[in-house]
C-alpha positions as a printed NumPy array, in Angstrom:
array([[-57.759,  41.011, 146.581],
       [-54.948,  39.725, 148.438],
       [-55.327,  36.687, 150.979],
       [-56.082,  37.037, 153.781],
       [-54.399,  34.408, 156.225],
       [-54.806,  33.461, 159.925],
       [-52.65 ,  30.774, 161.446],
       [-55.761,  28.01 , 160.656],
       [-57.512,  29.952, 157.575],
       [-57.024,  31.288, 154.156],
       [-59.963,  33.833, 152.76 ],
       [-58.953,  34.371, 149.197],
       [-60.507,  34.952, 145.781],
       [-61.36 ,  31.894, 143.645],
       [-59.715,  30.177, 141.074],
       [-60.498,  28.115, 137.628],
       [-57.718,  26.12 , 139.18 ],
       [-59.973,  25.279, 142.382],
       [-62.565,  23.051, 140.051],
       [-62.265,  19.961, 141.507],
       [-62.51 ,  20.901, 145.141],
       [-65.396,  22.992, 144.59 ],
       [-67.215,  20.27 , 142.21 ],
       [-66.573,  17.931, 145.298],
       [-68.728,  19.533, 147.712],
       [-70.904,  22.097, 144.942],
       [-72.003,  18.321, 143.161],
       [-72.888,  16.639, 146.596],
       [-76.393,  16.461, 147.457],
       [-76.081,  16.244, 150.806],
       [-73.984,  19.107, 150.884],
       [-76.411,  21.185, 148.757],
       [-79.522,  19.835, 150.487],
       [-80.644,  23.217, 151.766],
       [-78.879,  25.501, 150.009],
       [-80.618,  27.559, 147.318],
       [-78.47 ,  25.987, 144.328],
       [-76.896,  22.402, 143.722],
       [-76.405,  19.939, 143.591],
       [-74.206,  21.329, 140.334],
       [-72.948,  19.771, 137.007],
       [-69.738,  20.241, 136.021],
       [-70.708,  22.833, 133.932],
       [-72.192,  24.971, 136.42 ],
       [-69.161,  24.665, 138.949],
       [-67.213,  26.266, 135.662],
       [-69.849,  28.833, 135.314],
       [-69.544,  29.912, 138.758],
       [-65.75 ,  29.77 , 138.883],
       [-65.86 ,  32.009, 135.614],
       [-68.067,  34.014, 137.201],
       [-65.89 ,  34.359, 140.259],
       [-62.892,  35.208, 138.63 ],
       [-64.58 ,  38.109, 136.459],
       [-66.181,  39.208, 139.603],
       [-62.839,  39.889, 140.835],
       [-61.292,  41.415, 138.184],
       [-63.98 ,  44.512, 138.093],
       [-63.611,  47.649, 139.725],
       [-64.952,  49.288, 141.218],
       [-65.441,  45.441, 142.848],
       [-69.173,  44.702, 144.068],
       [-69.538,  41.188, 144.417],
       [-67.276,  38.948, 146.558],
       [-67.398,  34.822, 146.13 ],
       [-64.682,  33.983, 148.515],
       [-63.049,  30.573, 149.255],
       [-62.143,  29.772, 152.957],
       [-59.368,  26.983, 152.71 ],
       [-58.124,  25.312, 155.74 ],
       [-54.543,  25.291, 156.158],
       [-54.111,  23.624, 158.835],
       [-55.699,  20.252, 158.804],
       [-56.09 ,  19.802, 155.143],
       [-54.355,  22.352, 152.35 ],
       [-56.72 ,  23.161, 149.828],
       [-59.909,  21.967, 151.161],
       [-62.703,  23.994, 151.173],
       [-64.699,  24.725, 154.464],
       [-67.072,  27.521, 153.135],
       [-67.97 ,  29.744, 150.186],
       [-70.151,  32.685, 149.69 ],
       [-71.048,  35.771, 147.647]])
């Protein structure tokens, strides 16, 4: 799927290269405190990026884990995910 960008935003497909933002916020228990998963290991922030990326790659596609990046304030940095 291609980007999708807005002036502040950036809705895109994940990454194996986006590890270490989404450990940052996936491995932080405050973060994760009433989520459903988390806080995650390192190896479960690869499993889901794996995940993500195979998700993607099927067709016809039926699962979406998206990244929203801001590009404004902070390149790169995650503001939310979801699948």
């Amino acid at each position: 799927m291609p980007p999708i960008l807005t002036p502040h935003l950036e809705l895109r497909d994940f990454t194996l290269e986006d590890f270490s933002a989404v450990h940052r916020y996936g491995s932080d228990p405050t973060v994760t405190k009433y989520l459903s998963w988390g806080p995650n290991t390192g190896d479960q922030t690869r499993e889901f990026l794996e995940m993500a990326v195979q998700h993607a790659a099927e067709w016809p596609r039926a699962n979406f884990e998206l990244a929203v990046v801001d590009r404004e304030r902070r390149p790169g940095r995650f503001l939310l995910t979801g699948s």
